[in-house]
N, C-alpha and C positions, 0 to 999 in steps of 0.2 A: 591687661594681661593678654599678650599674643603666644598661641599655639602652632609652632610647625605643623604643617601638611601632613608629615608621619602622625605626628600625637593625635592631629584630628582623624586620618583613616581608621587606627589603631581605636578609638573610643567611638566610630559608627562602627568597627567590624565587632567589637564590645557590647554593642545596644543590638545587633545584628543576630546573637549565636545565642541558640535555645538557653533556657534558663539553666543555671548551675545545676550538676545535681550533687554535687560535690555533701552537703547537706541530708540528702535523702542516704538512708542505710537499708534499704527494701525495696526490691524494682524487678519486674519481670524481665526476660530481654526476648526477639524474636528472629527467625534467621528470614533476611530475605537473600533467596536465588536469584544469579546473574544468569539463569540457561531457562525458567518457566518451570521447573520439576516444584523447584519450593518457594511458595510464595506466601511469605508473611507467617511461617511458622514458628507456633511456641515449641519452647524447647520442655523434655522430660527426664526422666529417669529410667535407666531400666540396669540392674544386676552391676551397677556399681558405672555406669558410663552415662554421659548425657547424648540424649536422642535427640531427633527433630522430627516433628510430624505434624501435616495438614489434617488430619483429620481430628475431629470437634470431640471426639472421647476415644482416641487407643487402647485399646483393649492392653495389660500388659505394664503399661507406661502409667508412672506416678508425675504428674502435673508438680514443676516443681517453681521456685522463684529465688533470687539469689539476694546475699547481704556482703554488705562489708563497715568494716568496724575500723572509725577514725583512727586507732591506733596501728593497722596495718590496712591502707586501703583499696591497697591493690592486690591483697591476699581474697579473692572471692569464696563466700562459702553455697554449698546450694544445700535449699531448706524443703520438705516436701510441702508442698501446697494442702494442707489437712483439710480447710476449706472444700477443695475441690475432689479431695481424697481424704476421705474420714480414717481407710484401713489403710494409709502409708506406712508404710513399715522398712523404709531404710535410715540410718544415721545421717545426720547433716554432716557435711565434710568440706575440704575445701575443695575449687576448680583446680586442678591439673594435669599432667598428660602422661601416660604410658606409651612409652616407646613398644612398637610394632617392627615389621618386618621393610614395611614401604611408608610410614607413616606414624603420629602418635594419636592415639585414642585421647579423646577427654575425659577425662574422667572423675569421680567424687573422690576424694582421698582423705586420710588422715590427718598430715604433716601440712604444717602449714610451710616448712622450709618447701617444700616440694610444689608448690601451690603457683601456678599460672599467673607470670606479673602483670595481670591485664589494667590495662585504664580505659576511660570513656575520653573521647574524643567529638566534644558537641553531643549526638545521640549515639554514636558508633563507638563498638568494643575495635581498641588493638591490645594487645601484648606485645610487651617488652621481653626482644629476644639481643643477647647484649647490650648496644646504645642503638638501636636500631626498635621502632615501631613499627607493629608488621600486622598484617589481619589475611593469613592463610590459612582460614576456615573454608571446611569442603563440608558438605553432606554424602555420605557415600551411600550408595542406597544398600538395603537389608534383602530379606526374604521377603518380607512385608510392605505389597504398595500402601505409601504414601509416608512411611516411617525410612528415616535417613540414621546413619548415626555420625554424631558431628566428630571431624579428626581436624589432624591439626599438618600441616604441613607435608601433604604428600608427595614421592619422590615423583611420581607417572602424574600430573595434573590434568594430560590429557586421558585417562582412563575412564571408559565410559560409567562406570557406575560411581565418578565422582562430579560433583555441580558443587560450580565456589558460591559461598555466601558471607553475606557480611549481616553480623551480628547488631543488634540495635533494640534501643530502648523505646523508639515509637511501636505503640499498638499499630496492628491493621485496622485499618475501617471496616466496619462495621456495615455490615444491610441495610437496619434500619437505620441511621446516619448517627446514632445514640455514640456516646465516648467510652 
C-alpha cells in the first residue's frame, strides 16, 4: 500500500497538533498580549461581561471557566468558578457580544441564538464571523491597572487603551515549574 506525499504530510501534520479537545466539555481559556500589557491572563466576570486580568486575585471579578455541549458546540457557555469563588453569584449564560459605539463587548448572555460561534483551532479561540475565521480580540484597559475588559472587533485598533490578544487554552507556566 503506497501513500501520496499529500496523504503522508497531512497524517505527520495529524501526529503534529495538540491533542483534540473536541471531547473535553470544560476548559479554562487565557488571553495572551501581542504589546507586553497582558501576559498569559485568565479571564473573569464582572456585571454581566468578561474581563482579563493579571493579577492572582481581582478584587470585584468572579474567576470563571467555560463549557460547551456536544449538541451545540460552538455555542460557549461561561460558568463561575465556585471553586475558586465560593460567593459567585452570577447565572451561567452563554459567550456573546453587545454591540457598542466603536466595538462589541463580550459578554455573558442568555440566548444561545445570540451566543458567539467560536471554535478552537489546535489550542487558539477563533469565531465565525460569516464564512470567514477571524480572532479580533482586544483587551481594552479599565480604571483598574492590570484588569482589561475583552471586546470584540474594534473599529480604532490603533487606540491606545486597546492591546490585541489571542485567546488560548494553554495555561501559563507556572514558578515553580508544577502544571
Amino acid at each position: 500500500m503506497h501513500f501520496s506525499a499529500t496523504a503522508k504530510s497531512f497524517g505527520l501534520l495529524a501526529l503534529a497538533l495538540p491533542p483534540s479537545v473536541a471531547a473535553q466539555s470544560t476548559f479554562n481559556l487565557f488571553a495572551y498580549g501581542t504589546e507586553g500589557g497582558i501576559s498569559a491572563a485568565s479571564l473573569f466576570y464582572e456585571n454581566g461581561h468578561i474581563m482579563v486580568s493579571n493579577l492572582t486575585t481581582p478584587l470585584n471579578l468572579t474567576s470563571v471557566y467555560f463549557t460547551r455541549q456536544s449538541n451545540s458546540p460552538s455555542a460557549w457557555t461561561v460558568q463561575p468558578n465556585e471553586t475558586a469563588n465560593p460567593d459567585a453569584s452570577f447565572t451561567p449564560g452563554y459567550v456573546g457580544l453587545k454591540a457598542s459605539t466603536n466595538f462589541s463587548l463580550v459578554e455573558v448572555g442568555n440566548a444561545a441564538d445570540d451566543a458567539l460561534d467560536l471554535l478552537l483551532f489546535g489550542q487558539s479561540v477563533f469565531a465565525r464571523s460569516g464564512d470567514k475565521m477571524q480572532n479580533p480580540f482586544y483587551g481594552m484597559a479599565t480604571n483598574t491597572t492590570g484588569i482589561w475588559q475583552l471586546v470584540w472587533s474594534p473599529e480604532d485598533t490603533q487606540a491606545d487603551q486597546l492591546e490585541p490578544v489571542i485567546l488560548r487554552l494553554t495555561r501559563p507556566p507556572r514558578p515553580d515549574g508544577r502544571k
